[in-house]
N, C-alpha and C positions, 0 to 999 in steps of 0.2 A: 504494500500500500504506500505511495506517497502522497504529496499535497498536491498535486497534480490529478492524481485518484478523485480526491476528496473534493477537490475544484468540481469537477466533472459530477461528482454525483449531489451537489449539494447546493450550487451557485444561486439557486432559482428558491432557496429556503435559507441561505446565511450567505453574510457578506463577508467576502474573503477579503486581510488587507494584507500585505507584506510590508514590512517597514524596515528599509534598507538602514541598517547603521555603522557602529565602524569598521572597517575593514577586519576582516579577523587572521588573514594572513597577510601582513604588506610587506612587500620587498625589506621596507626600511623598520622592521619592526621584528614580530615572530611567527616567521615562513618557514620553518623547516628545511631550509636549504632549496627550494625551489626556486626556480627562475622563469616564474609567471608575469614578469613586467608589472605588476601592479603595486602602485607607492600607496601610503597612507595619503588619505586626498589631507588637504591644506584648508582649502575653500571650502563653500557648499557648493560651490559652482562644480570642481572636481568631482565632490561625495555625489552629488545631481547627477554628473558623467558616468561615473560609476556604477548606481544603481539603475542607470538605464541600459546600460549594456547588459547588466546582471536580470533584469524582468526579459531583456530580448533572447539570451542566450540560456534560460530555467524554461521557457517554452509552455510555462503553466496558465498563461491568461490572466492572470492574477494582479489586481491596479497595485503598483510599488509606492508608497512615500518612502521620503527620506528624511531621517532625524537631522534635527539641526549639530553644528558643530561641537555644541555644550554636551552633546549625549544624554540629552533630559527621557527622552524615551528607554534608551538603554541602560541607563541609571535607576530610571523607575521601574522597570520590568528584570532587573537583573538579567538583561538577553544578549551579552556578549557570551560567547561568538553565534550563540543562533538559540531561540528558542519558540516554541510553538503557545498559544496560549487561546483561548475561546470564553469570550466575556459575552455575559447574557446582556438582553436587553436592560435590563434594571444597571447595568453600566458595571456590576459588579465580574472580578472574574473565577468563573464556572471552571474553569481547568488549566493549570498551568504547567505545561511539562516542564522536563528536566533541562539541563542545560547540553547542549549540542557538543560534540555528533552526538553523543552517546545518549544523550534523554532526549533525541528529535525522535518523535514516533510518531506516526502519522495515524498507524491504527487505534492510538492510547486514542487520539482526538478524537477518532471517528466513534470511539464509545460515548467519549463526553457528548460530542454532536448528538447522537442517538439520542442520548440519555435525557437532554437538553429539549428534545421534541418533543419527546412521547411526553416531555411535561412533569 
């Protein structure tokens, strides 16, 4: 199951957002030795660059914002380097997963989603 899955079976009953924030591997930071050309952005102008290539090249349909350069989104959600989360209408959130890769789980959400309908 990914969110790409979940895009697909769910679009037309919850609103999917992705929110691009900071880099989590940059060249000039902690890459693991790879050599993916990608620096930590400076700007938002950059970070804007960024997360648009990134919604072009994940292929999931999914509308991207991007956190401003203070990192108030990813300070608030503790979402560095990636994390999945499903807030109900009451604005409150209904499911927060683990922190990425290893607590991205796509099928954990798809139970909260469930869980979340049937009410």
């Amino acid at each position: 199951m990914s969110l790409r899955d979940l895009y697909a079976q769910y679009n037309d009953r919850v609103q999917f957002l992705v929110i691009y924030i900071r880099e989590a591997h940059p060249m000039d930071g902690w890459n693991f030795g790879r050599d993916h050309g990608i620096y930590d952005p400076k700007t938002i102008e950059e970070r804007r660059k960024l997360a648009g290539e990134c919604e072009v090249a994940m292929q999931h349909s999914i509308r991207t914002y991007v956190d401003e350069m203070d990192d108030a989104v990813m300070i608030a959600y503790a979402a560095w380097p990636e994390r999945l989360y499903l807030v109900g209408e009451d604005g409150r959130v209904v499911y927060a997963g683990g922190r990425g890769p290893g607590g991205f789980k796509p099928a954990e959400l798809r139970l909260a989603i469930d869980a979340t309908l049937a009410g």
